[in-house]
C-alpha positions as CSV (number, residue, x, y, z in Angstrom):
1,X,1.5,-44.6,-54.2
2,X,0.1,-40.9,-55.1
3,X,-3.7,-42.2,-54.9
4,X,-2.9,-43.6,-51.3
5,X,-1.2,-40.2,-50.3
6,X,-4.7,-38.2,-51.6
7,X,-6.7,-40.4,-49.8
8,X,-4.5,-40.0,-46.8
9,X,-5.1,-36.2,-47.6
10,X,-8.7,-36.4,-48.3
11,X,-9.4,-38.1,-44.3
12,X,-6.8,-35.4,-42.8
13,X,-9.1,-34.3,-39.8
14,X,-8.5,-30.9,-39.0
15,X,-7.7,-30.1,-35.0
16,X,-9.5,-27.0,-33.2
17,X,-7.7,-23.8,-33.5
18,X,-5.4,-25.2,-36.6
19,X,-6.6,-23.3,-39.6
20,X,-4.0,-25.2,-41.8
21,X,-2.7,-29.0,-42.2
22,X,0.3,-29.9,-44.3
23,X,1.0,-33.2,-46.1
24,X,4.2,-34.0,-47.1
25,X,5.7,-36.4,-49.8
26,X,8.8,-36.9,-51.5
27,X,8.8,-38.4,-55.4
28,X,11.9,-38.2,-58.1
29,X,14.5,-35.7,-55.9
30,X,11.3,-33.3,-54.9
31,X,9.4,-32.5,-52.2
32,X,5.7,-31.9,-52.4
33,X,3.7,-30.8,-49.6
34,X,0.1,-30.4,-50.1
35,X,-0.8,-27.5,-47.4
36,X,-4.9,-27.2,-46.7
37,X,-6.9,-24.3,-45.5
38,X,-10.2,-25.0,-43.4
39,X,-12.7,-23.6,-45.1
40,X,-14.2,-20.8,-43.5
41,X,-11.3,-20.3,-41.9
42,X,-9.8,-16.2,-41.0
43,X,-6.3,-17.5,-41.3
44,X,-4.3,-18.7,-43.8
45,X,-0.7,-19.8,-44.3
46,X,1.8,-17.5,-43.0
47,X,5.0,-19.2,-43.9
48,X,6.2,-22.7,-44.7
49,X,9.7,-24.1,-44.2
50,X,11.5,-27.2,-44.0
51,X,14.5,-27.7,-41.0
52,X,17.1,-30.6,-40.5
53,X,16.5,-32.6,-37.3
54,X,19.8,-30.6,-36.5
55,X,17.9,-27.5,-36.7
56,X,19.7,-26.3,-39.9
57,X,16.3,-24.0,-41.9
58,X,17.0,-25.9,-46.0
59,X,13.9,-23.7,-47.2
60,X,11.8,-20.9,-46.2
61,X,8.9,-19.8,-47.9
62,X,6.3,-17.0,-47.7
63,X,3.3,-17.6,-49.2
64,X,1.8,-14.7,-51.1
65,X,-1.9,-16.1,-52.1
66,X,-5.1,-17.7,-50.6
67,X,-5.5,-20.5,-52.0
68,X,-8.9,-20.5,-54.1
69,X,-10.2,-24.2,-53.5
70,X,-8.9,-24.6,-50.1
71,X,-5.9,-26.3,-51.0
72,X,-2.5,-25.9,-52.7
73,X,1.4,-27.4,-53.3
74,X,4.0,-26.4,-53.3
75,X,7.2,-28.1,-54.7
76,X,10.9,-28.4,-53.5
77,X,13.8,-29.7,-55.0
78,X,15.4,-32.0,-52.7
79,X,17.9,-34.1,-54.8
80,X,20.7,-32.9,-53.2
81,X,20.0,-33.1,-50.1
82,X,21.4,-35.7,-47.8
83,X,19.3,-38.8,-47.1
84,X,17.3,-38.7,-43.4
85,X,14.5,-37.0,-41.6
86,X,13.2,-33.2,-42.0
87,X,10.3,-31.6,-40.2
88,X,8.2,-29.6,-42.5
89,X,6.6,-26.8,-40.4
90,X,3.6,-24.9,-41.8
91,X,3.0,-21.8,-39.6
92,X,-0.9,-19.9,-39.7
93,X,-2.2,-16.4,-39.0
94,X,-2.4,-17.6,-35.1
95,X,0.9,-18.0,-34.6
96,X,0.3,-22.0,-34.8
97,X,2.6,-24.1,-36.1
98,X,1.6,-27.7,-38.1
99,X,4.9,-29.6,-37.7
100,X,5.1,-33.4,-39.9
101,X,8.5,-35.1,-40.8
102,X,9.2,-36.4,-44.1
103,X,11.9,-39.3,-45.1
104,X,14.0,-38.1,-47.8
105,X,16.0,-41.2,-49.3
């Protein structure tokens, strides 16, 4: 299941004026979202947080590094959370948001 979610990753195309794409996954009570940076890009990721369908913000995180390569995770624990939907919303230098759910079960 992990190879088919990189290769999913790997064929992400990037839309015009997104400078970053997030893919999320879920695996043993975490949550791993893979966030990428075009490469060559002026922005990066300002801030990264995942919200209930209700609205209710579970996680907020800033971000403090460019990522070397382009690419990098980060992981959340998510085991107690309740089984359903969340939007994962990975926000860049622009102001842009990247918004993707994510089935927790």
């Amino acid at each position: 299941m992990q190879f088919i979610t990189q290769i999913l990753v790997a064929m992400t195309v990037f839309q015009s004026g997104i400078a970053v794409d997030a893919q999320p996954r879920t695996f043993d009570g975490t949550l791993i979202v893979s966030v990428s940076v075009m490469r060559g890009s002026e922005q990066d990721v300002k801030q990264l947080e995942v919200v209930s369908t209700s609205g209710v913000r579970l996680v907020d995180l800033l971000p403090r590094y460019r990522p070397i390569e382009g690419r990098q995770e980060y992981v959340v624990d998510c085991a107690d959370w309740a089984q359903g939907m969340y939007l994962v919303v990975v926000s860049d230098g622009k102001q842009t948001n990247t918004i993707k759910t994510v089935k927790v079960r």
